[in-house]
C-alpha positions in Angstrom: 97.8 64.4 79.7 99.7 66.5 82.1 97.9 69.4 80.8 95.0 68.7 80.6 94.7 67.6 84.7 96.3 70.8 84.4 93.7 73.3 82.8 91.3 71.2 84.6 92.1 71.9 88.0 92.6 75.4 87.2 89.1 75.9 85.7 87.8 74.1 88.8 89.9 76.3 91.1 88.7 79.8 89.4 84.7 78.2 89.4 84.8 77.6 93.3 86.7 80.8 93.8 83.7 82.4 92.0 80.7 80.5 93.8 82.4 81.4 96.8 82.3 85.1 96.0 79.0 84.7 95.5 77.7 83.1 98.6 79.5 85.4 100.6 78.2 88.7 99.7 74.9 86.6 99.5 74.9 86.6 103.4 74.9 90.4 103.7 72.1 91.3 101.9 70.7 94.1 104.4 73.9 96.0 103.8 72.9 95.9 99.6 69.3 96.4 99.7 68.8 99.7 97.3 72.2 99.4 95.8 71.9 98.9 91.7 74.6 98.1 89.4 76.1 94.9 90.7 76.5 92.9 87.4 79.1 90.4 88.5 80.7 88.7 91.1 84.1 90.6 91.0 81.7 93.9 91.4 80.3 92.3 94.2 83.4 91.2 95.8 84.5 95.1 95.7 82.0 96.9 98.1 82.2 100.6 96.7 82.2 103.4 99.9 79.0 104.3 98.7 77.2 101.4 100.3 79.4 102.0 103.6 79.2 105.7 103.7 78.1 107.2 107.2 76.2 110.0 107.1 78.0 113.7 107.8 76.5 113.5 111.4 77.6 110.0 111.9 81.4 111.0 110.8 81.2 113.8 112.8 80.1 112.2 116.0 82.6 109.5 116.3 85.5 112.1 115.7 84.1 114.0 118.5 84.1 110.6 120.5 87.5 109.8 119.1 89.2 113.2 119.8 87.0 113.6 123.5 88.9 110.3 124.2 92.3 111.3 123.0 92.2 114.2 123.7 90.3 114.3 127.1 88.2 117.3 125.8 86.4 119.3 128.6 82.1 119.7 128.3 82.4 122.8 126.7 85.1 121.6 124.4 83.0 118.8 123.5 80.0 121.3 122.6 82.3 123.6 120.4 83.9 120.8 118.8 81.3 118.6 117.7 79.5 121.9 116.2 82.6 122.3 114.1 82.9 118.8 113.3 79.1 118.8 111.8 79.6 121.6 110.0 82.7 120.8 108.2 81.9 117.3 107.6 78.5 118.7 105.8 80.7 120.8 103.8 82.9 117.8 103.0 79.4 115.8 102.0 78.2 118.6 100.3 81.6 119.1 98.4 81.9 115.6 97.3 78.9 115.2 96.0 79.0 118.5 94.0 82.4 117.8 92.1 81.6 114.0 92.2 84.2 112.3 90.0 86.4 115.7 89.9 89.5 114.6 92.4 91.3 118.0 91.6 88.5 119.8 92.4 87.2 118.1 95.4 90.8 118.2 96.5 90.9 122.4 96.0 87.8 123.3 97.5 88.3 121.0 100.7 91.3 121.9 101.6 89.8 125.8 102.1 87.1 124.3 104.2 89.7 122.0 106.2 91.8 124.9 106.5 89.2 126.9 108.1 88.1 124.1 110.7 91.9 123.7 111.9 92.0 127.6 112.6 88.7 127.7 114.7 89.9 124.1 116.1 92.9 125.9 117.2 91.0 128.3 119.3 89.3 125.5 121.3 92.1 123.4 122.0 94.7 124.0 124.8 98.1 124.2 123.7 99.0 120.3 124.7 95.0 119.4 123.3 97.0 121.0 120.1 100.7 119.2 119.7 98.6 115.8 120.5 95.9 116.1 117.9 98.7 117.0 115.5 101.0 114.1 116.6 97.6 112.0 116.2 97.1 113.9 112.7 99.9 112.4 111.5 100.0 109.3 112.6 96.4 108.7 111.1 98.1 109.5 107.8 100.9 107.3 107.9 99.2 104.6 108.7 96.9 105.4 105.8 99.5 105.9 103.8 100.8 101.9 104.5 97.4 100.5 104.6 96.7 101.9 101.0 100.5 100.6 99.8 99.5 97.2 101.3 96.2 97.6 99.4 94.3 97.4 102.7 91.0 99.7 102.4 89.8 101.3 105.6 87.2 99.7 107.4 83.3 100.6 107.4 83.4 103.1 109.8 87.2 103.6 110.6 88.5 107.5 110.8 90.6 108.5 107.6 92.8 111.1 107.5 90.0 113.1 106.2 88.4 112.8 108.6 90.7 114.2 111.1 92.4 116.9 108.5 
């Protein structure tokens, strides 16, 4: 008898975790219009970064926002960098979509492009602008690093260490 009060509560339990699934990702439909390929509810309970994704101009102006705020950028500054944050997250976009699927080579070619945008970054920044976006640098990626151990994804519109690589 045991088990059966047993298996019965545990059906119940996995049928209300379900329906609650569900209704929840029921409530944000704006953010899914457009998006095929949600068969079930444990696809709909993972949001992939596709339906988050910001556009390359998007990315690009809240690091200049974020990096103008640490980093108490100057006008020109502001100008420069924000050119060279466009540019290299178009790259990035472009990149991505062109090796979609292929890590290693995503991986590869970005890290010439990021490479590139640190050197003329390094030209614009003053030399304290420098050892503070680098102590910032790495701070992004530890606490990305934790986050991901924890199994905590970023959030919609948080900066990634890609971003700021």
């Amino acid at each position: 008898m045991k088990k059966v009060v047993f298996i019965f509560a545990l059906i119940a339990g996995v049928s209300v975790s379900g329906i609650a699934q569900q209704n929840g990702n029921n409530g944000n439909k704006d953010q899914h219009k457009g998006v095929k390929g949600q068969q079930n509810a444990s696809a709909q309970g993972k949001q992939s970064s596709a339906e988050h994704k910001m556009t390359p101009e998007q990315k690009a102006a809240k690091l200049t926002q974020y990096m103008t705020t640490n980093l108490s950028l100057t006008s020109d500054q502001q100008t420069k960098v924000s050119a060279l944050n466009i540019s290299k997250a178009k790259q990035l976009d472009s990149i991505h979509t062109k090796y979609k699927g292929d890590m290693e080579a995503t991986k590869t070619a970005s890290k010439t492009i990021k490479a590139d945008y640190n050197n003329s970054l390094n030209t614009i920044l003053t030399s304290d602008q420098k050892t503070k976006w680098e102590a910032i640098k790495k701070q992004k990626k530890e606490e990305f690093q934790k986050n991901k151990a924890a199994g905590t994804a970023p959030k919609e519109g948080e900066l990634t260490p890609e971003d700021v690589e």
